[in-house]
N, C-alpha and C positions, 0 to 999 in steps of 0.2 A: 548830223549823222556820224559824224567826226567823233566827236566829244561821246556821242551814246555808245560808239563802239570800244572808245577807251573804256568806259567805267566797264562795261560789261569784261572787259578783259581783265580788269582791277579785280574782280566781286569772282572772278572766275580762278583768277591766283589767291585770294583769300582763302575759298574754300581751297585749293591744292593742298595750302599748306594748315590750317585746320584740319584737315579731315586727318595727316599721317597723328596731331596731337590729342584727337580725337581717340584714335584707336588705339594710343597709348597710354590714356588713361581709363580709357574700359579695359584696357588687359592689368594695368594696374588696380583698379577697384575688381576684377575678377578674378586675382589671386585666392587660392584657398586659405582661410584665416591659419596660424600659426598654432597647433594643439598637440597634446599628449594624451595620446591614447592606450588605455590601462585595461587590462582582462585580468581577474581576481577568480580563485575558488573556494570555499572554504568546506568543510565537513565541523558538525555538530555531533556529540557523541552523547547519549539521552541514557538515565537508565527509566525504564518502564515503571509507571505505578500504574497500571490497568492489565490484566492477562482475561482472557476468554477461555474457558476450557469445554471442550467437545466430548459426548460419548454418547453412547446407543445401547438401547434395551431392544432385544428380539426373545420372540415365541415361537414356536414351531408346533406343525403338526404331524402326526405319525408319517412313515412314510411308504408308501403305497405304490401297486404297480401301477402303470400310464392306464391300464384300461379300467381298476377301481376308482383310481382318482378321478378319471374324465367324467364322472357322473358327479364328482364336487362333492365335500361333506361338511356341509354346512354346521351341523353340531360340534366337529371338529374346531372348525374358525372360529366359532362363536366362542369354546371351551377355551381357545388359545388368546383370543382379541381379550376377554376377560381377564386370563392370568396375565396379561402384559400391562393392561388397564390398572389393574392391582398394583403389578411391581412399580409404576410409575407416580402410581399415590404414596407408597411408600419411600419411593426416593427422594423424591420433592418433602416429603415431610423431615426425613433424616437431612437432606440438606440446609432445609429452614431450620431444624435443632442446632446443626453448627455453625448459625449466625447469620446464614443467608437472608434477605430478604424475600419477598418469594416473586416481585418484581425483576429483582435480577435471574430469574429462575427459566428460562424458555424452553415449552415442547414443541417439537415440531411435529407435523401433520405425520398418521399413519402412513405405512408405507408395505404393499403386499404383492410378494415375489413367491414364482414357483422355483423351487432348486429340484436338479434333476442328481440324483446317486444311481452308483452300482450297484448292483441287486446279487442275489446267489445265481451261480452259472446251472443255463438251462441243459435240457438233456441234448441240446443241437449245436451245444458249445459256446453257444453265445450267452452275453451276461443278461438278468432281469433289469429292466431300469426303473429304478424307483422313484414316484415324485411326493413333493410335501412341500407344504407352503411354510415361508418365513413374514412373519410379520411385525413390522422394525418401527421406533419411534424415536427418532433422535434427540439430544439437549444441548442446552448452551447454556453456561453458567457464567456470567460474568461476576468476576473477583476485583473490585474495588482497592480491595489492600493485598499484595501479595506475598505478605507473611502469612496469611490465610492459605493458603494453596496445598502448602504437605496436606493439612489437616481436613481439608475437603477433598481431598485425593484419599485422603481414609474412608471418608464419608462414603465415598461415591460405591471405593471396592469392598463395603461393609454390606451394602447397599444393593449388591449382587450386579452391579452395569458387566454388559456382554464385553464391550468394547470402548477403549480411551481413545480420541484419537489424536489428543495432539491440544497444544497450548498456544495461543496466538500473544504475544507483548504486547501490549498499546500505550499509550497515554490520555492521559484523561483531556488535556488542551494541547491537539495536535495544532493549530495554531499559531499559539504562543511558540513552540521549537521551530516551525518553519519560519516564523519571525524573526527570531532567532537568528537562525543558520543565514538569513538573508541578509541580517546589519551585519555579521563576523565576515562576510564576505565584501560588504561595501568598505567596511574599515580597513578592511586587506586592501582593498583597490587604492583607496589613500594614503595609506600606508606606500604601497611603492609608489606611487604618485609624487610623495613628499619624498623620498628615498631620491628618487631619479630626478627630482627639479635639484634638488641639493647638489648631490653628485656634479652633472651639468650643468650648474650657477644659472639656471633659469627660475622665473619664480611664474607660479602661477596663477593664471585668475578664476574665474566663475566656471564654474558645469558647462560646458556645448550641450552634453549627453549624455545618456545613461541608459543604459535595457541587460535585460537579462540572457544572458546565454547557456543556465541551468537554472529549470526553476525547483526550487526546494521540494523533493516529493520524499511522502512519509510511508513507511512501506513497515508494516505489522511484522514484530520478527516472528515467529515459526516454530516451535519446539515440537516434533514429534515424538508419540508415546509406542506402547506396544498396541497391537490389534486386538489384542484377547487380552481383556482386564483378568481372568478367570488363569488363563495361564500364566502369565506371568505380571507380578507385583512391581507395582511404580517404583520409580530408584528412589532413594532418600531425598534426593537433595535435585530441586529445581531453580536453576541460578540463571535469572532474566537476561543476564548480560546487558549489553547494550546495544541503542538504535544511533543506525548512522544517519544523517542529513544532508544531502550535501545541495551548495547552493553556489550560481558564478552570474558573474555580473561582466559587463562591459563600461568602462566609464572614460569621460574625453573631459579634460581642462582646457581651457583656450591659457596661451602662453603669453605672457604680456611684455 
């Protein structure tokens, strides 16, 4: 009983003293590994070879008081869906004359609104109001190459269009530029990675990590025109400028 009680007191000091070298080598194996931690952003600056250009053909019909009109005049519509029908053949033809395909060529669905005017003042002092329908069909011309662009901006206000509305940039492989903009920003991340181990005589080892903390978005630039192609004439000169990209990363070297 002697001897079982000794060892048990033996096997009871082992673990004592075990157990504190235990717990200091899980707090040493549960260190956070040694790393350098890098956030990069970069911007991409693109010039456009794709532009979309916008405009609209409308017809109208006479315009009438609220209680002629309310009976609808259908021969009216008809007279007017016609001549809009017309000018849309003809515009489409004149821009396939100056090199369009006529796949790049898009109409959009009719579109039929009442507008309400001011009429001549009644004998009660109050004004007539007049109604008359507008009937609109929208286009979209996409431009391939944008030396093309003056020259189909002729086409268009040759062409009799109501309204321009505006030019959108693009590029043909938005893609390729987001690709792009995302390696100029990892290369910046390394870049000071390599900068700051230099600096502080440490050297580096392999990737821990890496993710994105801006991801590359490509955003059409915008050029707006005048509303009334009829009033006033397209400026000379349409100059694409350029599209920005921007794109940031997060990246971690373990420190060796």
């Amino acid at each position: 009983m002697i001897l079982f009680h000794s060892a048990r007191m033996l096997l009871l000091g082992s673990l004592l003293v075990a157990t504190p070298l235990l717990a200091i080598q899980a707090f040493a194996e549960a260190k956070p590994p040694r790393q350098l931690h890098v956030q990069a952003e970069a911007t991409l600056s693109v010039v456009p070879d794709r532009a979309t250009l916008s405009a609209r053909l409308w017809e109208r019909t006479p315009a009438l008081s609220q209680e002629a009109e309310s009976g609808g005049d259908t021969q009216a519509l008809r007279e007017a869906r016609e001549r809009l029908e017309t000018r849309a053949g003809e515009l489409i033809r004149a821009l396939e004359a100056a090199g369009l395909e006529r796949d790049a060529i898009s109409a959009g669905s009719l579109a039929v609104q009442p507008e309400h005017l001011a009429g001549s003042r009644l004998e009660n002092g109050e004004r007539e109001i007049l109604v008359r329908t507008r009937l609109e069909r929208p286009f979209r011309v996409q431009i391939d190459e944008i030396a093309q662009l003056p020259h189909l901006l002729d086409a268009l206000t040759e062409a009799g269009v109501n309204a321009l509305d505006g030019v959108a940039y693009d590029l043909v492989d938005r893609d390729a530029a987001t690709d792009e903009a995302l390696i100029n920003a990892l290369e910046k991340a390394r870049h000071k990675a390599s900068l700051m181990a230099d600096t502080l005589g440490i050297s580096l080892g392999p990737v821990a990590s890496v993710s994105e903390t801006r991801m590359p978005v490509f955003q059409p630039r915008m050029l707006a025109m005048a509303a009334d192609a009829r009033e006033s004439a397209p400026q000379p000169e349409y100059r694409p400028g350029t599209i920005d990209i921007e794109a940031g990363v997060s990246v971690s070297w373990e420190i060796e």
